[in-house]
TORROGU-184719 format. One record per atom (N, C-alpha, C): x, y, z; residue in three letters. Coordinates in pm, whole numbers, padded with zeros to 5 digits, always signed. Layout:
<recs>
XYZALA/...
</recs>
This chain:
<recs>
+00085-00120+00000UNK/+00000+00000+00000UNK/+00088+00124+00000UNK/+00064+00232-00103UNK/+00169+00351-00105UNK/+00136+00433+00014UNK/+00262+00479+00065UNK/+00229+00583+00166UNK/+00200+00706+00119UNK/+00075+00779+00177UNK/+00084+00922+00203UNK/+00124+00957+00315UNK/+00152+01132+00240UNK/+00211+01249+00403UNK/+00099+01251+00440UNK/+00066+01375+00564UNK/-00068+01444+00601UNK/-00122+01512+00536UNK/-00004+01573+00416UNK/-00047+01662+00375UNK/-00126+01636+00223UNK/-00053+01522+00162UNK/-00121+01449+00065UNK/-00216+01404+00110UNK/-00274+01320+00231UNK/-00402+01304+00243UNK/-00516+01369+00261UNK/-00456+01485+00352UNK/-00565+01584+00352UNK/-00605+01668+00240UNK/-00463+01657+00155UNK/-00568+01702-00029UNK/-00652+01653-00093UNK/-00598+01471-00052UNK/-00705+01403-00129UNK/-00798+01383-00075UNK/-00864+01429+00060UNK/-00974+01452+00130UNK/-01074+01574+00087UNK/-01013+01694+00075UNK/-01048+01795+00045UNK/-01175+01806-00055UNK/-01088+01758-00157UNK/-01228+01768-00301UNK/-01242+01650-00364UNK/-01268+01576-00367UNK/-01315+01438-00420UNK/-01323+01459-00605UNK/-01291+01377-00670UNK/-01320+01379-00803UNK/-01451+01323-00835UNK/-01508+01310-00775UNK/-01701+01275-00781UNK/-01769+01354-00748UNK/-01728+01496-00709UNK/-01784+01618-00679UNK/-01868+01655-00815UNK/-01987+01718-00791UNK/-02080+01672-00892UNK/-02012+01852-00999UNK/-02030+01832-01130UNK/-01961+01863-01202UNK/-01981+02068-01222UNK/-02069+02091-01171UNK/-02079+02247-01166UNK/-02043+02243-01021UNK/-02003+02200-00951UNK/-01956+02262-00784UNK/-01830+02324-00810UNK/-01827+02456-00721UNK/-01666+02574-00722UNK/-01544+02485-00726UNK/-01458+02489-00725UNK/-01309+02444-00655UNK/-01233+02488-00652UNK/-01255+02638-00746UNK/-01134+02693-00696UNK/-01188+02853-00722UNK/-01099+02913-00725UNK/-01106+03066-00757UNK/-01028+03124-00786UNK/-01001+03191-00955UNK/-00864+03213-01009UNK/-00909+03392-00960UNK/-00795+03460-00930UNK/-00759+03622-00940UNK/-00655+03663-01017UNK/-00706+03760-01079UNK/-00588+03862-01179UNK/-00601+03995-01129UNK/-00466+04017-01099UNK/-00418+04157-01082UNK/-00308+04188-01237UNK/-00328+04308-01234UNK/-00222+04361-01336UNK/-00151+04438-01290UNK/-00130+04551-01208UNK/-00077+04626-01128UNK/-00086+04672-01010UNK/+00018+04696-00890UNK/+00016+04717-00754UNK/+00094+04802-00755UNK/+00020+04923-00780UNK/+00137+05071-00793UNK/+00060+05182-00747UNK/+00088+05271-00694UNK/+00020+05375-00639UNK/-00040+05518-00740UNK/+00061+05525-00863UNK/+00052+05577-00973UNK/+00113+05556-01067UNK/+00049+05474-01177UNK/+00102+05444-01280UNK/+00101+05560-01373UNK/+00148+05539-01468UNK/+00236+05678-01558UNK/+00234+05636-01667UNK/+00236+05498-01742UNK/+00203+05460-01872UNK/+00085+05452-01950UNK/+00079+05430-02112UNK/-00076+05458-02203UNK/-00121+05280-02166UNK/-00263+05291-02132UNK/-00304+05183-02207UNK/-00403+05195-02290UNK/-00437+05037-02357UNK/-00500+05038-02466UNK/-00631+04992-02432UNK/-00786+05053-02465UNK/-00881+05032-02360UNK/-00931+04909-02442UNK/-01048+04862-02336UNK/-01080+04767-02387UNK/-01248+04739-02503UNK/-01206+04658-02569UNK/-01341+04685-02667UNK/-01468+04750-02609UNK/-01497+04747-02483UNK/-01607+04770-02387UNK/-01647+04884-02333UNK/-01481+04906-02334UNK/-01450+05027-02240UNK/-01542+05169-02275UNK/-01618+05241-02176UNK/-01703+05323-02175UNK/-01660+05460-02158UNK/-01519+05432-02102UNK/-01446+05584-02046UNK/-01306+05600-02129UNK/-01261+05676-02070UNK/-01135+05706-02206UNK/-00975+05627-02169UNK/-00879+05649-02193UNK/-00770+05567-02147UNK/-00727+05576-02046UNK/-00715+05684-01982UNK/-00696+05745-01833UNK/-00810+05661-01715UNK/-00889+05632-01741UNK/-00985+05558-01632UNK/-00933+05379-01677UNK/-00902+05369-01767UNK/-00864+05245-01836UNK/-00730+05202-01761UNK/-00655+05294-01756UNK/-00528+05308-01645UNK/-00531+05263-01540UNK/-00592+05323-01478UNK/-00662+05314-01362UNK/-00741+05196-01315UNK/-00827+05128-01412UNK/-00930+05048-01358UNK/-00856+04878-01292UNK/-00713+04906-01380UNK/-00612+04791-01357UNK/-00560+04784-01192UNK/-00507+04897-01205UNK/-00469+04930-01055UNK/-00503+04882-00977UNK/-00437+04812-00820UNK/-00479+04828-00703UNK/-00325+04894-00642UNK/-00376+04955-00543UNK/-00257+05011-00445UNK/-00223+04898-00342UNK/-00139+04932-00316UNK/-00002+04864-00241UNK/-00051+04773-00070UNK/-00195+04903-00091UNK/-00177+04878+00068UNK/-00358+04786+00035UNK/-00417+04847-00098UNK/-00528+04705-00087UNK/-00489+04568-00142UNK/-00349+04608-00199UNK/-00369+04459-00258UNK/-00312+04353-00126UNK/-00220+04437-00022UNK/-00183+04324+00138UNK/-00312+04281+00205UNK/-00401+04422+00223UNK/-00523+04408+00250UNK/-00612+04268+00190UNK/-00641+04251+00056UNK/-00677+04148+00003UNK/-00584+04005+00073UNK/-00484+04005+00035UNK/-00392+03922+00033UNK/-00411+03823+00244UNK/-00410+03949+00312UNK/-00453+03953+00447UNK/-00590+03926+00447UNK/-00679+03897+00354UNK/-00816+03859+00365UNK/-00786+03745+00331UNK/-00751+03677+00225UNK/-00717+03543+00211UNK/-00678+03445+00308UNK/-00623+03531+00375UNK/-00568+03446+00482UNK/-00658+03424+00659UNK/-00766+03529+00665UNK/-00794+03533+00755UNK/-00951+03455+00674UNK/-00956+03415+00597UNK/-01084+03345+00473UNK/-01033+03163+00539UNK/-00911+03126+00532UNK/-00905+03068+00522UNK/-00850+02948+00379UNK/-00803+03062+00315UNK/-00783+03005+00176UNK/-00674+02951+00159UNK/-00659+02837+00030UNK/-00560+02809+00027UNK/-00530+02860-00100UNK/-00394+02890-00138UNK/-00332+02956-00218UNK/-00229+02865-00291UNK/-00279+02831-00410UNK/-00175+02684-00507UNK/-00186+02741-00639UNK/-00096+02663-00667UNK/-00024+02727-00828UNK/-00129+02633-00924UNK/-00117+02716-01014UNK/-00200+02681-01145UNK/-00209+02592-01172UNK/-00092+02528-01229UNK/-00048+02405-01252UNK/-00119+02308-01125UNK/-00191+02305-01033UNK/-00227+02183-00947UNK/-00357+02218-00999UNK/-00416+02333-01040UNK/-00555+02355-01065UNK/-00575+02256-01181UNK/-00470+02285-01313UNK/-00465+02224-01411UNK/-00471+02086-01394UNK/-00421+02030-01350UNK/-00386+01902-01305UNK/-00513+01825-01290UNK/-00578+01914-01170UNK/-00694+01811-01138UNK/-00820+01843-01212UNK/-00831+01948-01286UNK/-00924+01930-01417UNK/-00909+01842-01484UNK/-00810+01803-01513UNK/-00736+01713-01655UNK/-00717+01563-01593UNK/-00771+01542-01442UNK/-00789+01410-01399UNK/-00656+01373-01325UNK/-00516+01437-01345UNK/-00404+01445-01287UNK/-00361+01427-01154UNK/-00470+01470-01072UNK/-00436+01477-00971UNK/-00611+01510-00877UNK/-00596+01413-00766UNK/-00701+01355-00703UNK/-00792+01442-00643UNK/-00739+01563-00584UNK/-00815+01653-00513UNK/-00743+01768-00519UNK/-00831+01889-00486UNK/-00806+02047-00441UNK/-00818+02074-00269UNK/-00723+02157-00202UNK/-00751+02168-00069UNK/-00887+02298-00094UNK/-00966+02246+00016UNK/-01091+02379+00050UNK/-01081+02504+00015UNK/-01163+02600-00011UNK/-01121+02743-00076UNK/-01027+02764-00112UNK/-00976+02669-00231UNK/-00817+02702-00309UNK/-00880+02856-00431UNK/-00738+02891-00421UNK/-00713+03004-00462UNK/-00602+02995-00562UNK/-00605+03059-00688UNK/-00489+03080-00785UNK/-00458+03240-00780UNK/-00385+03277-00777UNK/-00320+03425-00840UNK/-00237+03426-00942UNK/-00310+03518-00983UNK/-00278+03513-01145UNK/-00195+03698-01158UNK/-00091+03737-01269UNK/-00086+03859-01287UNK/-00067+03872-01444UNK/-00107+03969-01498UNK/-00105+03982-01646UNK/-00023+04153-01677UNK/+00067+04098-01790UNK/+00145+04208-01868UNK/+00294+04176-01879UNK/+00294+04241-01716UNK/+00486+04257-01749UNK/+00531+04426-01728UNK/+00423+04434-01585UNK/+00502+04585-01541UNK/+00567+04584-01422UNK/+00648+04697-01405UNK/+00765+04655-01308UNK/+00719+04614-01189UNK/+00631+04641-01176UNK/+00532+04621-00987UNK/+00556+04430-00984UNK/+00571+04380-01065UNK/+00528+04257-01065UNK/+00667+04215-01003UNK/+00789+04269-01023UNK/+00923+04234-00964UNK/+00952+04332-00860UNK/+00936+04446-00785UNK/+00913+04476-00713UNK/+00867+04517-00626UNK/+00692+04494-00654UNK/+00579+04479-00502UNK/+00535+04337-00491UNK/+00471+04292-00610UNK/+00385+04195-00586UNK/+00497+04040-00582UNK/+00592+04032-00645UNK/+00691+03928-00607UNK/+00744+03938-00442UNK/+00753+03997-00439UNK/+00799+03975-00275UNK/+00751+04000-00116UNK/+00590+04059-00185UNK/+00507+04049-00084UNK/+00474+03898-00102UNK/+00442+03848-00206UNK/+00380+03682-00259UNK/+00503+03560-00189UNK/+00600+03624-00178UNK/+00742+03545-00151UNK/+00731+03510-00035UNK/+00718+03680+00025UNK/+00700+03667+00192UNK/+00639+03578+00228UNK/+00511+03586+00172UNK/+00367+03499+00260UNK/+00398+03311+00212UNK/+00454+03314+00133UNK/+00495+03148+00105UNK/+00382+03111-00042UNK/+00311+03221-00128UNK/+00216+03207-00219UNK/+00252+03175-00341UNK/+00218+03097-00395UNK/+00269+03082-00544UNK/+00148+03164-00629UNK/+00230+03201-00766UNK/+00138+03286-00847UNK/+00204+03238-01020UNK/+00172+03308-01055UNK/+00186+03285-01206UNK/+00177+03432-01269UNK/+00284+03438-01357UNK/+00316+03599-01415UNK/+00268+03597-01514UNK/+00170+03631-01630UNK/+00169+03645-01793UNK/+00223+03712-01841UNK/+00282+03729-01916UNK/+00389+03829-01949UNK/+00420+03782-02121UNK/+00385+03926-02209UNK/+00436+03909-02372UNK/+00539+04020-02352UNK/+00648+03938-02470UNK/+00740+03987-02466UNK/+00757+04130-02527UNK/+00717+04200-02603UNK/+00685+04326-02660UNK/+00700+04418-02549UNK/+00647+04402-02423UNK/+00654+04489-02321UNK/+00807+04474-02261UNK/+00833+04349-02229UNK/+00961+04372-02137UNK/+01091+04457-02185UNK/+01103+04487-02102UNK/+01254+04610-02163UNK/+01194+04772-02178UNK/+01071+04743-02190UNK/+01010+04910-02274UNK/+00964+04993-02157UNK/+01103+05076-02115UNK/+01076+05172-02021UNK/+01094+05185-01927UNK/+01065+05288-01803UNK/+01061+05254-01666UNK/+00949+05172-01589UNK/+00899+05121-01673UNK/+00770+05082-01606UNK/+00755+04958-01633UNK/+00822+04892-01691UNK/+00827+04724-01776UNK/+00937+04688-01700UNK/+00892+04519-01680UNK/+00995+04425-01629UNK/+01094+04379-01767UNK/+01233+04360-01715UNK/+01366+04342-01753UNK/+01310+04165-01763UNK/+01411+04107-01893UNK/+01399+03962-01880UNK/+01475+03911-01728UNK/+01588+04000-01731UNK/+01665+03969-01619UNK/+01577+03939-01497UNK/+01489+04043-01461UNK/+01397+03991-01348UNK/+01321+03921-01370UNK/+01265+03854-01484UNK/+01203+03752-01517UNK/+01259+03645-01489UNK/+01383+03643-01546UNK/+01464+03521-01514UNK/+01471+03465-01382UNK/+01509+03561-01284UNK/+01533+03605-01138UNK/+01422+03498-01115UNK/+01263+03592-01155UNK/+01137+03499-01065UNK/+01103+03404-01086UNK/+01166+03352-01213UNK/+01133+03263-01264UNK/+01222+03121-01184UNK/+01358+03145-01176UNK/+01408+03094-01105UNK/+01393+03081-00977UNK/+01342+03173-00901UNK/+01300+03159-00757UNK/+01158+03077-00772UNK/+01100+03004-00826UNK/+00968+02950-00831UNK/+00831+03055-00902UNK/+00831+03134-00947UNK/+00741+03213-00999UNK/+00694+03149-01131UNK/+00578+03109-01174UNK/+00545+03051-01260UNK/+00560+03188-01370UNK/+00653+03167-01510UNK/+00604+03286-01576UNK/+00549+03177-01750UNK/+00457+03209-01785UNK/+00368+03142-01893UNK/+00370+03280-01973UNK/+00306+03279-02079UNK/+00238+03377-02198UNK/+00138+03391-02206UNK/+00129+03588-02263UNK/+00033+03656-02251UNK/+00008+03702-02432UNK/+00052+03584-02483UNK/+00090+03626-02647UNK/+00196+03692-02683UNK/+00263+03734-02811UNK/+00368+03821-02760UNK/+00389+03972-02824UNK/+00273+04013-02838UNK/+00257+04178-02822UNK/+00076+04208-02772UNK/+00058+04164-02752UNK/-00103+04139-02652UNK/-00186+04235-02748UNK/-00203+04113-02840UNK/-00316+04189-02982UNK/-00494+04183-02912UNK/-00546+04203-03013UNK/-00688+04100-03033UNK/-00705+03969-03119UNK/-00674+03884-03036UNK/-00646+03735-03080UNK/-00778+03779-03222UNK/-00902+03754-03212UNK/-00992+03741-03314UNK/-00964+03830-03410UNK/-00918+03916-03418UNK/-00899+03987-03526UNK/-00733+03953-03612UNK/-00674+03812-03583UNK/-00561+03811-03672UNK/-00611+03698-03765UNK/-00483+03708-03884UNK/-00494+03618-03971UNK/-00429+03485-03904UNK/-00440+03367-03939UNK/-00367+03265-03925UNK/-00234+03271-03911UNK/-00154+03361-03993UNK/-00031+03332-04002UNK/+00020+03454-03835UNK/-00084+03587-03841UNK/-00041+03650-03726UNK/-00063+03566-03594UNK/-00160+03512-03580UNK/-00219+03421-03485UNK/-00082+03299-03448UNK/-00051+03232-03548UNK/+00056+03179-03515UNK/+00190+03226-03446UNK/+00201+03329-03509UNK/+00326+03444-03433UNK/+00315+03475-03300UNK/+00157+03520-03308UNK/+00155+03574-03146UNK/+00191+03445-03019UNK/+00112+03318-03063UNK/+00092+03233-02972UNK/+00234+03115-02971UNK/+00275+03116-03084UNK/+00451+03050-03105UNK/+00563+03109-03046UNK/+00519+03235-03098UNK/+00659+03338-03096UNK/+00698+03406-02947UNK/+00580+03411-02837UNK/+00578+03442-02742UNK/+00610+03319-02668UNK/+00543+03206-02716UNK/+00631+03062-02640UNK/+00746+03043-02595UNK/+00803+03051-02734UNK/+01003+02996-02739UNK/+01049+03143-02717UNK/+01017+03246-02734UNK/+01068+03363-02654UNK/+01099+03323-02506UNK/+01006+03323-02464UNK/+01006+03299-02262UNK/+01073+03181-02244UNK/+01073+03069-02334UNK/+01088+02921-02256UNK/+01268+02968-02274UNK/+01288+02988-02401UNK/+01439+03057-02430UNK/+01482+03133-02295UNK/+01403+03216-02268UNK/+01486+03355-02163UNK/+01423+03302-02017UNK/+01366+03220-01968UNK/+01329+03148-01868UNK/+01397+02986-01815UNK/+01442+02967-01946UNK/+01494+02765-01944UNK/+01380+02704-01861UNK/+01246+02749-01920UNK/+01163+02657-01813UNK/+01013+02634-01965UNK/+00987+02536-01956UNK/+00886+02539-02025UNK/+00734+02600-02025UNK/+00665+02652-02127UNK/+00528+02712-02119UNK/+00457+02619-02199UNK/+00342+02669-02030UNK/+00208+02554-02061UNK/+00076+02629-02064UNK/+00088+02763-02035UNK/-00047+02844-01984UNK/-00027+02974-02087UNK/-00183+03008-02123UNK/-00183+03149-02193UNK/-00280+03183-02111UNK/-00313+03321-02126UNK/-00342+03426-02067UNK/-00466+03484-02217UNK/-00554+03520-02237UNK/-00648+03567-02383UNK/-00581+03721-02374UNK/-00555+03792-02415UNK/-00545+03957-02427UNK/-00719+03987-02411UNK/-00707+04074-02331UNK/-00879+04139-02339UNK/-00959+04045-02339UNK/-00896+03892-02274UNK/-01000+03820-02267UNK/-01062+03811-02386UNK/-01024+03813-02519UNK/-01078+03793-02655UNK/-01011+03674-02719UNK/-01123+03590-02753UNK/-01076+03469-02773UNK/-01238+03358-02883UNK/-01244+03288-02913UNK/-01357+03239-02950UNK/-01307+03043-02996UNK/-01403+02966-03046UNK/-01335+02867-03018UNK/-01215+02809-03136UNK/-01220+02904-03249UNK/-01068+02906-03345UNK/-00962+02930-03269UNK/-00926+03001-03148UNK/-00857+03063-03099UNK/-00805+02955-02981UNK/-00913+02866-02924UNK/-00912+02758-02819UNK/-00824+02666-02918UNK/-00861+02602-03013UNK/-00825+02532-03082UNK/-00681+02564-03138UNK/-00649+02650-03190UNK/-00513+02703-03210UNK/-00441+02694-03126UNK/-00475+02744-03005UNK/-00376+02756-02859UNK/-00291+02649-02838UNK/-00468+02505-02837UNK/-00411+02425-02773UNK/-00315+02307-02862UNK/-00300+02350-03019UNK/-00210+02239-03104UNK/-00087+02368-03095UNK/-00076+02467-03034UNK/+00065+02531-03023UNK/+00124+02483-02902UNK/+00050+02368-02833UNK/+00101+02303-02713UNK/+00051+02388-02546UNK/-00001+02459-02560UNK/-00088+02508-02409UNK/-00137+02430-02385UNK/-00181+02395-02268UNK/-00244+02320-02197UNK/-00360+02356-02118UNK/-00387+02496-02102UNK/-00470+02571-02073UNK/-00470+02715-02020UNK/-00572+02804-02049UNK/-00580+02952-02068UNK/-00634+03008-01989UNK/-00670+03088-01981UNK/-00782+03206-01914UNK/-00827+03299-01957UNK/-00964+03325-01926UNK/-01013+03431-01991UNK/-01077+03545-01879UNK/-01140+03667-01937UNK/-01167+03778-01806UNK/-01314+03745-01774UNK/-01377+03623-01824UNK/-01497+03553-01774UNK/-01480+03589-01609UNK/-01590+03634-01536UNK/-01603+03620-01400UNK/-01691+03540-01347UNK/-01648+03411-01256UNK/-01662+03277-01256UNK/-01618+03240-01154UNK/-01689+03114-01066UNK/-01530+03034-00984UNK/-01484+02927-01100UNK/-01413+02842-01063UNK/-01409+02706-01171UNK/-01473+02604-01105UNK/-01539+02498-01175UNK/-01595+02393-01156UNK/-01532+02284-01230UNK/-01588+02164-01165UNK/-01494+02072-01209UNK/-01522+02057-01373UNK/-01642+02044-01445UNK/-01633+02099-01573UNK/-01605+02208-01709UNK/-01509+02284-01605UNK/-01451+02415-01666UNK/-01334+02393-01756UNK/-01377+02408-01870UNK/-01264+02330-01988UNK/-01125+02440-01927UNK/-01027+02286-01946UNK/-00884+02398-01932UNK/-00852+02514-01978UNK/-00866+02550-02103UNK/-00904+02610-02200UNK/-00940+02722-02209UNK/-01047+02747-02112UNK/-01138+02913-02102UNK/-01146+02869-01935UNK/-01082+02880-01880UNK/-01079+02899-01740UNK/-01112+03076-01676UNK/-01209+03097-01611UNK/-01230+03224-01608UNK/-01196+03243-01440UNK/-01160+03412-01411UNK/-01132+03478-01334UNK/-01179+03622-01302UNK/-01125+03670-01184UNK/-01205+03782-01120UNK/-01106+03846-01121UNK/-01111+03964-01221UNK/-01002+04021-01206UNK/-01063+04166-01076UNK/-00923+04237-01059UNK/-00946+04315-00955UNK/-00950+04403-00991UNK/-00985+04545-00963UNK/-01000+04671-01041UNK/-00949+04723-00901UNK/-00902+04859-00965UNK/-00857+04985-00825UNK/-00981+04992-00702UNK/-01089+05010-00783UNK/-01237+05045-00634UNK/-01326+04880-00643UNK/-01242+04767-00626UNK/-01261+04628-00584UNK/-01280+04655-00433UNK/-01374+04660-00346UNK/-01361+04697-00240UNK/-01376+04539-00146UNK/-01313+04547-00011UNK/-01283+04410+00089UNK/-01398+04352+00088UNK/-01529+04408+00059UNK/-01640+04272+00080UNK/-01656+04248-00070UNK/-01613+04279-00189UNK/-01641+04240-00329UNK/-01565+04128-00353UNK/-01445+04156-00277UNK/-01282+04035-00290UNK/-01369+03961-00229UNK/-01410+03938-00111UNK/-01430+03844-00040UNK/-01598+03754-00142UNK/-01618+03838-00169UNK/-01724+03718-00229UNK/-01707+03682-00387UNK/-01551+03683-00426UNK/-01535+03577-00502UNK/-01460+03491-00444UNK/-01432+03494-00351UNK/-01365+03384-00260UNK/-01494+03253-00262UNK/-01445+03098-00282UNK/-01557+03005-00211UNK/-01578+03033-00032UNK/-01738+02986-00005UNK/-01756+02954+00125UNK/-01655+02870+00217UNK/
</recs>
């Protein structure tokens, strides 16, 4: 009979793989920035109702809500596991999820990500996952260096792709489509020595040409800005999340958290 730890058993206690197929199990979060004032353009989103300056902004959380959050997680009771175990036990991999598991997710590739949110995440013992296209890194004071990529990457920081100039997936041709989702691959796996298994949709724009493409460029699974928990029938694929906005206020975080 194989031995388990405590700690393996009490995972495989946690969530059962007979859990009936729309029940939560987890709860992915995306932050994009933890800066008090950002200073760069962004590009709004198809939706977007206000102009680029509120678009700026809507990414944002400050320094002191995102510990705040982070300090809710913990007083929630949550557990906090890397993607890759989420992946896993969708895909049958692996037997169970511990209770109110939690993913953190971050998307882009601005500097906050190597000097706030990496080492507050370090501190607390959290694993996360970076998205990051390469088009951004290097560009400016406000973009992460591969070098610090490398850095987090090597310290355990999951870093995957965010495409690699963060287009509108639906609006390319085949041959751009290939570029974005190839070319951003062997970019990172090159400047990381670690392999990529996860994309990130740009603007959450995606449809099922785009699922399909992803996944014969070898992903294994994505995310989109769907707001959702995951269930055990949540294709790898379009995995959706809650992203955080600047005026996300402590009881909004808390109720995408599971019970």
């Amino acid at each position: 009979m194989p031995r388990f730890s405590n700690l393996a058993l009490a995972l495989f206690l946690a969530v059962p793989l007979s859990a009936a197929d729309d029940a939560p199990v987890a709860t992915i979060l995306c932050y994009h920035e933890v800066d008090a004032a950002p200073a760069h353009a962004t590009i709004p989103r198809r939706t977007a109702s206000g102009g680029a300056a509120s678009e700026q902004l809507r990414y944002t959380a400050s320094i002191e809500q995102f510990r705040a959050e982070l300090d809710s997680l913990e007083a929630h009771g949550a557990h906090v596991i890397a993607l890759a175990d989420l992946v896993a036990f969708l895909n049958g991999e692996r037997a169970s999820l511990p209770p109110r598991a939690v993913v953190i997710t971050v998307d882009d590739g601005w500097l906050c990500a190597y000097t706030e949110i990496f080492p507050e995440l370090r501190r607390r013992g959290m694993p996360w996952t970076l998205f990051v296209y390469p088009k951004i890194v290097g560009r400016g004071a406000h973009a992460v260096t591969w070098k610090q990529i490398a850095d987090m990457a090597a310290a355990g920081v999951d870093v995957e792709s965010h495409t690699f100039s963060h287009p509108f997936l639906t609006q390319l041709d085949d041959e751009q489509l290939e570029r974005e989702l190839d070319g951003s691959k062997e970019t990172i796996e090159e400047k990381t020595q670690k392999p990529i298994r996860f994309l990130s949709y740009p603007y959450g724009d995606y449809d099922d040409a785009i699922v399909a493409e992803s996944e014969s460029n070898g992903y294994a699974a994505a995310v989109t800005t769907h707001r959702a928990p995951v269930t055990c029938a949540t294709p790898a694929l379009a995995l959706p999340r809650y992203l955080v906005h600047h005026d996300t206020t402590i009881e909004e975080f808390r109720a995408f958290l599971l019970p």
